[in-house]
N, C-alpha and C positions, 0 to 999 in steps of 0.2 A: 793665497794661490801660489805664490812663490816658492812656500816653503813645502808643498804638497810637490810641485815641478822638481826641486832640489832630493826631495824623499824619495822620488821614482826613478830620479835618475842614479841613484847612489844604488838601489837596489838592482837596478838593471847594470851596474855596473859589476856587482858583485854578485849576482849569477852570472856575467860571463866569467869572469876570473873563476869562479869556479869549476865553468864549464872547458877552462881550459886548464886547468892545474895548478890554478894561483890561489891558495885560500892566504895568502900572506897578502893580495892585492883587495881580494874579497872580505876579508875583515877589516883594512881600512877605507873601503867603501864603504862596507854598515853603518863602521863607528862613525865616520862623518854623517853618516846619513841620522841615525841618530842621537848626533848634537843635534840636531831640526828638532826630529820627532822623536823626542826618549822611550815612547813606550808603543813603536810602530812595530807589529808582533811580524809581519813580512821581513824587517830590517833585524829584528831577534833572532829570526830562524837562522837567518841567512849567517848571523855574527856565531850564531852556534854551531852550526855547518862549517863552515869554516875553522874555530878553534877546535871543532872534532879532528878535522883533517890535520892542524897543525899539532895535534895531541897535546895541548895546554888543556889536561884535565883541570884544574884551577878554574881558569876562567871560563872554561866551559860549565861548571856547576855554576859557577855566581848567573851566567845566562841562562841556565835550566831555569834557574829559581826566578827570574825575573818572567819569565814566559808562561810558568806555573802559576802564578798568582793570576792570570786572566783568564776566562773559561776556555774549556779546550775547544778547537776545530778539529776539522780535520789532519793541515796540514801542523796544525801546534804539535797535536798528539803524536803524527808520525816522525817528527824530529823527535821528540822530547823522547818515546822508549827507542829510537836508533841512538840517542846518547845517553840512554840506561845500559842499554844489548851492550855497547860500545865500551864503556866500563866496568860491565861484568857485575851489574846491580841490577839482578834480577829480581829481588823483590820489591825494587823501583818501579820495574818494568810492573810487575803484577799490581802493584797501587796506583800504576796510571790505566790502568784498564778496569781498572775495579773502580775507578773514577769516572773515567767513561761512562762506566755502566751507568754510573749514580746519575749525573747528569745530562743523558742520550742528548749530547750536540753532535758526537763524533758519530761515523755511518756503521752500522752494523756490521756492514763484508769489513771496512776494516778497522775492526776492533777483532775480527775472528783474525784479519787477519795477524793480531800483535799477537793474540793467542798463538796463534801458528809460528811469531818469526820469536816465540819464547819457547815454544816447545823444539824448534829445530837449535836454539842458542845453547839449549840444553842436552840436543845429540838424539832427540828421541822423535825420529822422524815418520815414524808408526802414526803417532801421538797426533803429528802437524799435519798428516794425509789425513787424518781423521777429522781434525778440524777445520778443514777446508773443504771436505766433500758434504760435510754437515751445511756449512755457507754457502756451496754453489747449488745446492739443493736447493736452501731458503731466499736464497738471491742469485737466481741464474742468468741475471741482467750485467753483473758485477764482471766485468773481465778484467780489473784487478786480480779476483781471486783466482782465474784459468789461469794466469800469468803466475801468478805465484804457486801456483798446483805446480803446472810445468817445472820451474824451479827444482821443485822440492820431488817430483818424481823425477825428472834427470840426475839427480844426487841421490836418488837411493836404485834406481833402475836402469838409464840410460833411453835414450830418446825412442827406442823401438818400445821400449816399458811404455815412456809418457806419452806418445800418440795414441798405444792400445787404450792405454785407461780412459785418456782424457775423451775419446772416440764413442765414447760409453758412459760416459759423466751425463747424467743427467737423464739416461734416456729410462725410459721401463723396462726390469728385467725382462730378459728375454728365453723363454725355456725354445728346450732344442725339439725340432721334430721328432714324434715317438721312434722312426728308423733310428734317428742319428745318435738317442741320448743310449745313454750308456747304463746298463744297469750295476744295481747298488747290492744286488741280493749277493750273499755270500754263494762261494760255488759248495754244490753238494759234495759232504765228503767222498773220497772213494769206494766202491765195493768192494767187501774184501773176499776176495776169492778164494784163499782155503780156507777149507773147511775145517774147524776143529781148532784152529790156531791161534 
């Protein structure tokens, strides 16, 4: 019981350090916290978060791999490809989602979402509208993924963009009244008035 008391408190210490700009205080909370409990995946993320912030690519990888070898959650998996995105190992990033798939522990909105923050890593924000509107379609419950819609349409539109769309996300097309729509038919050519010419 003690050493479960000691594990929470080390992690609560190092989410605040984080939450305040300390990953130098928040990774030696982990690390103490897991001397207790060496393979407490809460006290992992945290120690990886942290050496992301502090950019020790090093031993940010030796903590991938330790977090890797236990099946993914949710919150596993969304550390694990922000410190793929984070060192520019994108086809890391694609083998933990193609992992995902394999073993459906992690939630559907987001795993579209790792889709989407690999398709925006890679500058193709077409790509990541696309695969977000596809998820809030199949899980319109997810406001995750309205939250990350917004995101990704403020960086290709601006906010007068991302209210219209997102305003219209989800609903059924809507045709316009036969006054209002506008016709498609080509205009008839001209007549030509002289004659012979």
């Amino acid at each position: 019981m003690e050493r479960k008391r000691k594990t929470e408190l080390d992690a609560g210490l190092a989410v605040a350090a984080l939450r305040t700009g300390n990953p130098g205080a928040a990774r030696q909370a982990a690390e103490s916290g897991l001397s207790h409990s060496p393979g407490d995946k809460s006290l992992l993320r945290l120690l990886l978060l942290a050496q992301m912030s502090m950019e020790d690519r090093d031993a940010a990888q030796q903590t991938e791999a330790r977090l890797a070898t236990d099946t993914l959650d949710d919150d596993t998996f969304d550390v694990l490809l922000a410190a793929a995105l984070a060192a520019n190992r994108v086809s890391d990033a694609r083998d933990l989602i193609a992992r995902a798939d394999r073993e459906a522990q992690v939630s559907a909105p987001l795993r579209a979402m790792g889709r989407s923050r690999i398709a925006m890593h890679l500058g193709d924000v077409e790509a990541a509208k696309a695969i977000l509107v596809s998820a809030i379609e199949a899980h319109p419950e997810a406001t995750a993924l309205r939250a990350m819609m917004t995101e990704t349409l403020m960086a290709s539109g601006g906010a007068a963009y991302a209210r219209d769309v997102l305003g219209r996300l989800g609903q059924p097309p809507k045709n316009p009244d036969p006054e209002d729509a506008v016709s498609t038919r080509p205009p008839a050519p001209p007549e030509d008035t002289a004659k012979g010419a």
